[in-house]
N, C-alpha and C positions, 0 to 999 in steps of 0.2 A: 504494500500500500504506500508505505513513505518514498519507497526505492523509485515508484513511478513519478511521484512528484519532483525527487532531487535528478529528476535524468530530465525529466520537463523543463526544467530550471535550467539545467545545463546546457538542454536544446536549445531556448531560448536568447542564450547569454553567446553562443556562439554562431547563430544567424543573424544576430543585431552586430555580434564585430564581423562576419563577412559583408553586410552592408557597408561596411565602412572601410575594411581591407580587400582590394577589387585582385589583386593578385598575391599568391606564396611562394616565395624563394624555393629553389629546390635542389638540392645542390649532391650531384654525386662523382664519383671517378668511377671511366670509363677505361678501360684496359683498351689499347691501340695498338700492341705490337705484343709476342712473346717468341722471346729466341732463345733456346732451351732455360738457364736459369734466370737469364733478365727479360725483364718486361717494363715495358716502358704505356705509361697512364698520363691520363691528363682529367684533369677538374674540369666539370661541366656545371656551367648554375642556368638552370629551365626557371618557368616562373608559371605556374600552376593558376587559371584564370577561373575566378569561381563566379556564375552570372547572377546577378542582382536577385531573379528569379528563385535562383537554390537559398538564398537565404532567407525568401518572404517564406515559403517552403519550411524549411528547419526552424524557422518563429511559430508558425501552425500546427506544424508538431510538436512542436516543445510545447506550446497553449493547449494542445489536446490533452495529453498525458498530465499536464498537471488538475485539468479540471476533471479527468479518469480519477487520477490521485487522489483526488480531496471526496468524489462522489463517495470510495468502499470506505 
């Protein structure tokens, strides 16, 4: 019962910061080359575009669940 409320909350709390963070850094190493024990990598930073949409989204369900929540 309370678990569904604090994950509504949570949904809630993080559809309102993707309104307001439109892209997420992403940053990994990619392997480019291996010749028997050396390999040679390079760092890649991608940027992860979340659309305004998925966040009104993740507020509706974080407002569902808590009003599940509080109903049992």
């Amino acid at each position: 019962m309370r678990w569904l409320t604090v994950f509504g909350v949570i949904l809630i709390v993080a559809g309102i910061a993707s309104l307001f963070v439109n892209a997420l850094p992403f940053h990994h190493r990619e392997e480019v080359a291996k010749i028997g024990p050396l390999t040679a990598s390079r760092d890649e930073e991608t940027d992860i575009y979340v659309p305004p949409y998925a966040g009104i989204i993740i507020v509706a369900a974080g407002a569902t669940l808590v009003v599940v929540g509080r109903r049992k």
